[in-house]
N, C-alpha and C positions, 0 to 999 in steps of 0.2 A: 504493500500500500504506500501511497505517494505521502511524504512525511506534511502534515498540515498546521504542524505546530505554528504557532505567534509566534514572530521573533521578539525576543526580548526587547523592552523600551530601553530605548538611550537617553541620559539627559544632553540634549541638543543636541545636532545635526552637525556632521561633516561632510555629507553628499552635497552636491552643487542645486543651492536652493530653486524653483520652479513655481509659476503659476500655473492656477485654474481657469479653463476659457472661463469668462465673464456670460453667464448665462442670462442676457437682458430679456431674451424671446420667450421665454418662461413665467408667465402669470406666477407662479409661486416667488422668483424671486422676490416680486414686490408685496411679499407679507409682511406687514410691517410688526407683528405680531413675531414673525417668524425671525424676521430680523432682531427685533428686540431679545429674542431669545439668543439668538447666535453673537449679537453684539456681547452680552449677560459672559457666556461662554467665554470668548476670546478675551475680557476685558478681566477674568478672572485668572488667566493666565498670565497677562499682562502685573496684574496685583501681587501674585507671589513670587515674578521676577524683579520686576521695578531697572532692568537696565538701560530703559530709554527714560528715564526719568530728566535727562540735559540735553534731549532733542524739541521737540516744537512744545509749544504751550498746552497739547493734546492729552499729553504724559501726567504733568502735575497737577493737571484739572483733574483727572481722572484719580487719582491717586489721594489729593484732596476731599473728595466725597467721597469716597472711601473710607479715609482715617476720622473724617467729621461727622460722619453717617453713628446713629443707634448702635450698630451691632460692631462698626470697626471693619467690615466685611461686604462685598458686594451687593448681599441681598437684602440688605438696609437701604438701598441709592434707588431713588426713585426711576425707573424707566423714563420718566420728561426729562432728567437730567442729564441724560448721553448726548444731549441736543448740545448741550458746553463742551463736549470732548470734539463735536463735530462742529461746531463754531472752529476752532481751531485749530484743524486741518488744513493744510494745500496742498496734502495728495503729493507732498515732497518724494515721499517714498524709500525716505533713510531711514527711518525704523527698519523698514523688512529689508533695506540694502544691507546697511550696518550695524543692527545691534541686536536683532532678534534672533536668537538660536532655536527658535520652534517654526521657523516658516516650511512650508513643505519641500522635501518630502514626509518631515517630521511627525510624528504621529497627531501633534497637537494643533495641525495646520492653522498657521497665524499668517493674517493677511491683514492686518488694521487697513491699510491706504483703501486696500479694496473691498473691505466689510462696510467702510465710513461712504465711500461712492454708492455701494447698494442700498444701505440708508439713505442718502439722499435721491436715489432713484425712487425710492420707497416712501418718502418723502413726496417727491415730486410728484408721483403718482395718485396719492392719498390728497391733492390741492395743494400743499404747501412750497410755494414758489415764489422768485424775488422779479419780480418786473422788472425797476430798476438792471440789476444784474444780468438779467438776459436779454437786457437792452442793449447793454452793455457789451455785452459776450458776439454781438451780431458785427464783430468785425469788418467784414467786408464793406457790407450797409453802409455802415458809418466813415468807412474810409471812400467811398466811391463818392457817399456827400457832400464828405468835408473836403476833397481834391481841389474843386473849382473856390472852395471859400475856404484855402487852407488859412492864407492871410487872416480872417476874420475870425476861424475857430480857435485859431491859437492865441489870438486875440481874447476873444473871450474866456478861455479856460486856463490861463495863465496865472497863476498866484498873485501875481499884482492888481488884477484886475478884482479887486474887494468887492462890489457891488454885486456881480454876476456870478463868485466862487460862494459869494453867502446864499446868495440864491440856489446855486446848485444843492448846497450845504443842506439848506430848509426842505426845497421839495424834494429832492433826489438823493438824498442822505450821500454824497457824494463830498468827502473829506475836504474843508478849504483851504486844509496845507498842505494836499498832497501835489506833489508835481505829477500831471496827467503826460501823456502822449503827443508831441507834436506832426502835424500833416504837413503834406507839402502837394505841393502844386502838379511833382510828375512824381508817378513811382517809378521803382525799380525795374519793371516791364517797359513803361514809357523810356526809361534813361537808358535801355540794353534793347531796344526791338530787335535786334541782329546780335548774335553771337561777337565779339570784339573778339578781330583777326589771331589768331592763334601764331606766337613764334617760330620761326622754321629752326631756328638753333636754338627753344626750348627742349629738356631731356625725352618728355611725355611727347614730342611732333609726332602726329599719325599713328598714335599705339593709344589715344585715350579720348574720353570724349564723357561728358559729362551735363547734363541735366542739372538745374541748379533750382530748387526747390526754394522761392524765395524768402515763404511766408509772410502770415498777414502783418508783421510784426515790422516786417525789412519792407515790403510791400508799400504801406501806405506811411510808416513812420522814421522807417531809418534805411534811404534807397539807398542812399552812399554806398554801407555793407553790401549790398548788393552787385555793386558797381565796384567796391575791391575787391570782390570774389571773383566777379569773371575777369579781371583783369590783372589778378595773382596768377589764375589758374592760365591765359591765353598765354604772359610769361613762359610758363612751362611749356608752351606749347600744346596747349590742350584747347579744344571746341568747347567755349560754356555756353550754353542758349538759359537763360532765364524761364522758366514753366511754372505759372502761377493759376494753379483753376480754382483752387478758393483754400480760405483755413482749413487749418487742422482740425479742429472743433476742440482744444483742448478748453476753451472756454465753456460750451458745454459741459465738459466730463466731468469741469468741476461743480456743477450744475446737475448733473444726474441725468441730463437728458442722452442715456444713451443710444436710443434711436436716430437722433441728432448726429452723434458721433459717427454710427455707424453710417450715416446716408453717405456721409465730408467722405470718409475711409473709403465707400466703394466708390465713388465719383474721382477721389482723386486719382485712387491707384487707377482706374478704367484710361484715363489720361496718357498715364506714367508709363503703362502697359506697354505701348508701341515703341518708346524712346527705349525701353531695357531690352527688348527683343531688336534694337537696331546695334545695341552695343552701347548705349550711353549707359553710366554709372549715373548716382541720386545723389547729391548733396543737399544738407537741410544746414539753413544758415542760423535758428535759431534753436538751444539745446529743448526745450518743450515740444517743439514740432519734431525733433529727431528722434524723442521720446515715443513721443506718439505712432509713428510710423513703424518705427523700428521691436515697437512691445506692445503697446496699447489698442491698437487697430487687428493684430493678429489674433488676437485675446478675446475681441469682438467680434472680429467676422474669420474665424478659425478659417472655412471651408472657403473663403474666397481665394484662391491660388491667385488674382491678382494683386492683392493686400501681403499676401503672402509673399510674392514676387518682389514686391514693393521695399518692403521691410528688410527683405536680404538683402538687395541693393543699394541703401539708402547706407550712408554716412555724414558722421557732421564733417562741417567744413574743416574743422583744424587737424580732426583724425585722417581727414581724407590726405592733406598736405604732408602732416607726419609718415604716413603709409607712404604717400607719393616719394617723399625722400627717402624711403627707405628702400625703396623698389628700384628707382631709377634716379634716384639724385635729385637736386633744384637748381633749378639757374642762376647762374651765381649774378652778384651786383646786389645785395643784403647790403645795408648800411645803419651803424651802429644807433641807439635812440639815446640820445641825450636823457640822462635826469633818472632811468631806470624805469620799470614797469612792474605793478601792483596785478594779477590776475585773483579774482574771484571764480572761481570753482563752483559753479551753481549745482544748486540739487540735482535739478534736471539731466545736467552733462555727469553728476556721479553717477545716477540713476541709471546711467544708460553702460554701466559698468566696461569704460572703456581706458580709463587712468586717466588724468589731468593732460587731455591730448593740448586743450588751450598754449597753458605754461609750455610744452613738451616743442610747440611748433614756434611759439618765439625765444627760445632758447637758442632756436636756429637763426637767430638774427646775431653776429658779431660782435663783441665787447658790451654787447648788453645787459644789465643787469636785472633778472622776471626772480619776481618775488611772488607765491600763492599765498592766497586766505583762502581755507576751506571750511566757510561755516556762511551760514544762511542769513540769506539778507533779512529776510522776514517778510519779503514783498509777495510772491502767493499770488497775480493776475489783481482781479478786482479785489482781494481781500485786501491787499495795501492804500487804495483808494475809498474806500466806502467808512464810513461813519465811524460803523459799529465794529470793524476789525483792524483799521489803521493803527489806533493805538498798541493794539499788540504788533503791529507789522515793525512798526516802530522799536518797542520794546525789545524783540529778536535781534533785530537790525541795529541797534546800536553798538552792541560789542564787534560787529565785524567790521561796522566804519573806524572802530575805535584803531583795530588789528590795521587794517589799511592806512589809517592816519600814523601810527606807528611805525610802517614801509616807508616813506617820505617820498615815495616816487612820484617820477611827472605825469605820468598816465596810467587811466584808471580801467581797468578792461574785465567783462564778463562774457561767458557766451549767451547769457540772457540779458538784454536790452532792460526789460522791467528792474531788473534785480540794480542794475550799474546805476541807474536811472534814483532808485530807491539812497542808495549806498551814496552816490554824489549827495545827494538832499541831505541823507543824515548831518556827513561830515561838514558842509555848510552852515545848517539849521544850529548844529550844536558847538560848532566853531571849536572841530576836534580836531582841526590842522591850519589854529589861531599862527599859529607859528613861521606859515610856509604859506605858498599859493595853493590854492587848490588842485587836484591831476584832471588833468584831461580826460572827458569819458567817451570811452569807443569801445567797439567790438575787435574782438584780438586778431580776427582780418584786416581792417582797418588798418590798424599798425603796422599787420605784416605788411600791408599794401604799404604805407609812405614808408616803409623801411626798403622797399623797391624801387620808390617814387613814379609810383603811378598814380599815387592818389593825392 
């Protein structure tokens, strides 16, 4: 007889952690009943480890109604209360990257990022939903509006502008000291219509060709990135064509809408489909949107072999360049950066479990001196802007502006836009590099790029 015995329990996991597809098409996901139960579970696991206890504000909330509860024990904590644990969430995803020794295969399968999404799916399903926030989340929308009135919008939603940020403040519970998003007049598809001529004595001429994912992010707020991606990579000698068919939906996901997600996921990859079957490679210029494609989308729509396709093609920008030198070399004419460079290591890009490719690729810039912060801005999409979670974004975020103020360098680089965006404000607002000028904030393209001097 074939031996059936249970293997014995280990305390924590040395197998190479894994997810569960995300089962949105399942009417039972959205028990909320069911969820509360399973939250109850996981959160009781969480209680008699406490090793995330110095990651997001998620941990100590939960840990706190716990030790302040009747009984000292989970099943004293009201069920309305898990709503504070998922207040302060952003779906970072360092808990289950770095500090959780029960994620699966482990018998006790912990998945907090994606237990707190199915609650809010659960959520969202049961009527509980933010207008504002999915107002918000509609990306494209609002970049397509704001294009021809980019002048005017950033006009208006500028921190100086008191009158109309208090406004916002009142009705839109929308923070009036956060520094929002600025528009511009042409994006990054406007500024690249054509591929920028590929170098014939780049090392990549005629052996590479690349698809450059621009997102909504680079798209409508920061085309520049855009525009030093295809024009690091034409150096090399490489074809970049800019291909932008709409976001990611990580805005949703945070959002629980994952039917939402899932539409962006099969539309994109349906796109993406003919440029990887021609031989292009995928580059995602922003660390959330590489996340997405690369983990999040496949998890969603398992059975789509395009998503699927998708994701294994798909690299962020800095990985992609570190790869490329390591394959085939880079064209030389690097030129050193005055002042040093500070990179921030966003959740996002650890998430995607690929090493601090950022730091890795400007290291390759000559006598310059890249110095990492790996710790969280606190910024989270719309949870850094809105009312009711700014103050914690803040909170997070102040010790890693502090670590950055500490580097003293001249420029300030993440591979998330939001997060560099957040991190600049701090060290400003709190006048934690009273001392010295401020660093210049860019994406670690950028830099490469004038370290090329193309940009």
């Amino acid at each position: 007889m074939p031996d059936t015995k249970k293997p014995a329990a280990r305390e924590g996991s040395l197998d190479a952690p894994f997810r569960h597809p995300i089962e949105w098409r399942d009417e039972a996901y959205y028990d909320l009943e069911a969820v509360e139960a399973e939250m109850e579970r996981q959160f009781d696991v969480c209680h008699t480890c406490r090793r995330c206890f110095n990651l997001c504000d998620s941990f100590p909330r939960l840990f706190d109604l716990i030790d302040e509860s009747k009984t000292g024990e989970l099943d004293s904590v009201p069920k309305s209360e898990y709503a504070k644990v998922d207040e302060a969430c952003t779906l970072c995803d360092m808990c289950f990257l770095t500090k959780c020794p029960y994620v699966p295969p482990h018998e006790f399968d912990i998945d907090i990022p994606h237990l707190i999404l199915r609650y809010r799916a659960a959520k969202r399903r049961a009527g509980e939903k933010s207008f504002v926030r999915d107002e918000l989340g509609k990306t494209d929308r609002n970049g397509r509006l704001a294009k021809p009135l980019a002048r005017i919008a950033n006009w208006g939603t500028a921190r100086k502008n008191t009158p109309i940020r208090k406004l916002l403040d009142a009705i839109a519970e929308i923070d009036a000291e956060a520094e929002l998003p600025k528009y511009y007049g042409k994006t990054a598809s406007d500024l690249l219509p054509t591929p920028v001529p590929p170098d014939p004595a780049g090392p990549a001429f005629g052996k590479r060709k690349v698809a450059i994912y621009s997102t909504c992010s680079v798209e409508y707020n920061g085309p520049d990135t855009g525009v030093a991606a295809a024009r690091v990579l034409a150096r090399q000698g490489i074809e970049a064509k800019v291909v932008y068919p709409e976001c990611c939906g990580m805005p949703q996901l945070e959002g629980g809408d994952l039917a939402g997600v899932a539409g962006k996921a099969a539309r994109v990859a349906a796109v993406f489909e003919p440029y990887i079957d021609q031989g292009y490679e995928v580059v995602a210029l922003t660390a959330s949107c590489g996340l997405m494609m690369k983990f999040e989308w496949p998890l969603i729509l398992p059975e789509n072999a395009a998503v699927t396709k998708l994701g294994a093609a798909t690299r962020d920008i800095c990985q992609y360049i570190v790869d490329l030198n390591r394959d085939l070399g880079l064209a030389s004419g690097l030129t050193p950066v005055e002042g040093g460079i500070t990179v921030h290591h966003s959740c996002h890009a650890r998430a995607q479990n690929m090493g601090a490719r950022s730091a890795d690729m400007l290291k390759l810039i000559p006598d310059t001196q890249v110095e990492i912060v790996e710790r969280c801005s606190g910024h989270g999409g719309t949870f850094g802007v809105m009312k009711s979670t700014r103050p914690l974004a803040v909170k997070v975020g102040r010790p890693t502006a502090r670590q950055v103020a500490q580097k003293g360098s001249a420029e300030l680089c993440s591979d998330c836009p939001l997060a560099c965006k957040h991190i600049g404000q701090l060290l400003a607002d709190e006048e934690a590099t009273a001392s010295g000028p401020q660093p210049r904030q860019s994406h670690p393209i950028e830099i490469f790029a004038r370290a090329y001097g193309v940009l």
